[in-house]
N, C-alpha and C positions, 0 to 999 in steps of 0.2 A: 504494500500500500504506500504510495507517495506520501511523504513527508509534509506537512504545515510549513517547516522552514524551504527557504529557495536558497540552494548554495551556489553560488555565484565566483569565477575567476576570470579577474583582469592578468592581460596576460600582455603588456607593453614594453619597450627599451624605453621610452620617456616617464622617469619618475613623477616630473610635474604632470602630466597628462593623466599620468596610473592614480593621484590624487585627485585630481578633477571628476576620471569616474566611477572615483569610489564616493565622492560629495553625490553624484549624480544619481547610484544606484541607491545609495542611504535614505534621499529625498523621494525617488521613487517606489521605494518598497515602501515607504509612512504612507505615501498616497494609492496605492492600491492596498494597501493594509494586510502586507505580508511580511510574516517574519523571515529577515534574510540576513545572508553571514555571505560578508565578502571578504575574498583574500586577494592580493595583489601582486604580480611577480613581474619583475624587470629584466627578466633573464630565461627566457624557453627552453634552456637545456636544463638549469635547474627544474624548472616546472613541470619537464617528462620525468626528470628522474624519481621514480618511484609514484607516479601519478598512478590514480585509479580512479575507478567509474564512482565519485563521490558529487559531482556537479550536477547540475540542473543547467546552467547557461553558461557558456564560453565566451566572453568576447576577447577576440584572439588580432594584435595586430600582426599584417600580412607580409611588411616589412621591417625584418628585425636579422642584426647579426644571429651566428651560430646557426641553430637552424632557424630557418624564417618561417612563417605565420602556414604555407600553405603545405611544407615537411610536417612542422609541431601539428597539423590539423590532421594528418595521415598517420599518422604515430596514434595521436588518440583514439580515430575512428578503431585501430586493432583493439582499444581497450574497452572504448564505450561508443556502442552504434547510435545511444537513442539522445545524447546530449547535446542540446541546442545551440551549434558555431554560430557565431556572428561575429563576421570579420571585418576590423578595423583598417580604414587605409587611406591613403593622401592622395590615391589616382582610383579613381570607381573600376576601369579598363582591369586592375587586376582581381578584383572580386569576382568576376565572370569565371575563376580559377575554382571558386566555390563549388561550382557546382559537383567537381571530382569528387569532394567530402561530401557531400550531401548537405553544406552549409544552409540553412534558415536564413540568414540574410547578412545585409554589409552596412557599414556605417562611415562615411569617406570625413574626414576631416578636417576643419575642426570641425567638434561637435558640440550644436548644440542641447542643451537640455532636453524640451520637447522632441526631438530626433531620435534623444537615448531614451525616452521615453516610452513612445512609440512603439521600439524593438523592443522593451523590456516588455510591455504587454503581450507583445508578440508572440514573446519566447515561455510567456504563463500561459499563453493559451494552447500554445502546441506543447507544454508538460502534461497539461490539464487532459489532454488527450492521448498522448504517447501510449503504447502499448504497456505492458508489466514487465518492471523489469526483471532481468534475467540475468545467470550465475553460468558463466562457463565451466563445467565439470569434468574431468577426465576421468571416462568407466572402461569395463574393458572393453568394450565394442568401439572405444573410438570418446571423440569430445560428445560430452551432453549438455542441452541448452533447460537447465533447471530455473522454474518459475522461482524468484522469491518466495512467494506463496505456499509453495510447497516442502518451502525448508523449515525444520521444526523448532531448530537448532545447529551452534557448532562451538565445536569446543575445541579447546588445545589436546594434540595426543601426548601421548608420554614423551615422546621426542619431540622436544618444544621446538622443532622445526616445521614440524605441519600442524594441520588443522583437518578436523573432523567433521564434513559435516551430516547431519542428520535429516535424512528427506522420505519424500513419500514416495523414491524411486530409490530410497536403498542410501547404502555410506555410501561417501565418498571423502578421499583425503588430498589434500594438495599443501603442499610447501607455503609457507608463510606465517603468520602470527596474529591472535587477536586483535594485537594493538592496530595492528595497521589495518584490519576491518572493519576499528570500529565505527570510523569516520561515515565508510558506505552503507552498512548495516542500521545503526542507529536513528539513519534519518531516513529509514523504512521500513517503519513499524516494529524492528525490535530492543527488547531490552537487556539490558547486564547483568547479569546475577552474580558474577564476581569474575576479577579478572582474567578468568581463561573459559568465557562462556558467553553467549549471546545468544538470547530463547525467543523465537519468535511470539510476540503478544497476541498475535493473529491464534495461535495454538494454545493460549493458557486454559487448560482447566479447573484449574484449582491453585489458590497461593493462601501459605501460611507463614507463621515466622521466618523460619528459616531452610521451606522447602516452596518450588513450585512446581506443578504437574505439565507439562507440553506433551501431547500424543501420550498421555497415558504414563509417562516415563515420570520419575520422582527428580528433580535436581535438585542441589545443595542451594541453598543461596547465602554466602558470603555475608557476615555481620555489617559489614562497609556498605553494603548497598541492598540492603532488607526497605531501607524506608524510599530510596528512590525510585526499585523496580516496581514496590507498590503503586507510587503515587503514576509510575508512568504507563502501567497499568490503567489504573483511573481513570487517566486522561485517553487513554485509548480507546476503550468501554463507552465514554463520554464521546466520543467521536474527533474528538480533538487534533489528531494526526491522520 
């Protein structure tokens, strides 16, 4: 289930500019009245490195040293097909480049406000429709494309190198670590039960002190975070996320 928050990255070589539409995107999330987290980066090699499918909207400038705007936009698509590009740029002729990525749209500048406006509604209305998203899985028949939905759960294995996760098409394990999930997980509907666990809320049956039920399974829940999977809970039941 999609998120209430809209996570958002500027992705510019011009620091003053990456501040202008971080004022920009601030004023426009108060006015369509969405809670939003924006992050800024000045440097696109830094920004693929170790990226993942945690965004909602890209705006990505098209001309930038190291790799530039329309490489960084092909890098991503391999990690996330359904995030919303909007490429940023000083001559419109190379937006037309967009279309390779499957770009949503371009913003040539300078920009002004109403403009980033504009695209920002644009880019809430094609999330507001986008399909479910989805978990690339390695099973033995080859990669599986797993619904979020369908996953119950995932937890660290015993060799704090992978991850476990728990679905309604069976385990599956992959390389990697909670921490770095929690970013994309968290702001899709699920919760933390302690730090090497993340229960989807979509699946609670039942929660007590210090246990909650998903698909029938009992899990620990962690004294540190007893009172916030509760409350976020709550808010899910409430409809809130």
């Amino acid at each position: 289930m999609p998120s209430a928050k809209v996570r958002i990255a500027l992705v510019d070589d011009d620091r003053a500019f990456l501040e202008k539409m971080k004022g920009y995107a601030g004023q426009a999330a108060e006015e369509e009245k969405v809670d939003c987290i924006v992050e800024t980066f000045s440097d696109s090699v830094a920004f693929l490195d170790g990226f993942s499918a945690v965004y909602d909207v890209i705006f990505l400038d098209i001309e930038m040293p190291g790799a530039d705007g329309l490489e960084t936009a092909r890098r991503i698509r391999k990690v996330d097909e359904s995030v919303s590009l909007i490429f940023v740029t000083n001559m419109a002729q190379y937006a037309i480049n967009g279309y390779e990525v499957n770009a949503l749209d371009f913003i040539v500048k300078p920009v002004e406000y109403y403009t980033f406006l504009d695209k920002f509604r644009k880019a809430l209305r094609f999330q507001s429709t986008r399909r479910e998203k989805t978990a690339l899985m390695e099973g033995e028949d080859g990669i599986v494309r797993v619904p979020f939905s369908e996953i119950y759960y995932l937890e660290k294995d015993k060799n704090k190198n992978y991850i476990i996760y728990h679905t309604s098409m069976g385990e599956f394990r992959e390389r990697g670590t909670i921490a770095r999930k929690e970013g994309e997980f968290l702001s899709y509907g699920f919760g933390k039960c302690s730090s090497g666990c993340l229960v989807n809320l979509r699946h609670v049956r039942k929660i007590r002190k210090d246990t909650v039920w998903v698909a029938d399974e009992a899990i620990p829940v962690s004294r540190s975070h007893q009172k916030t999977l509760y409350a976020e809970l709550m808010r899910y039941l409430g409809g809130e996320q």
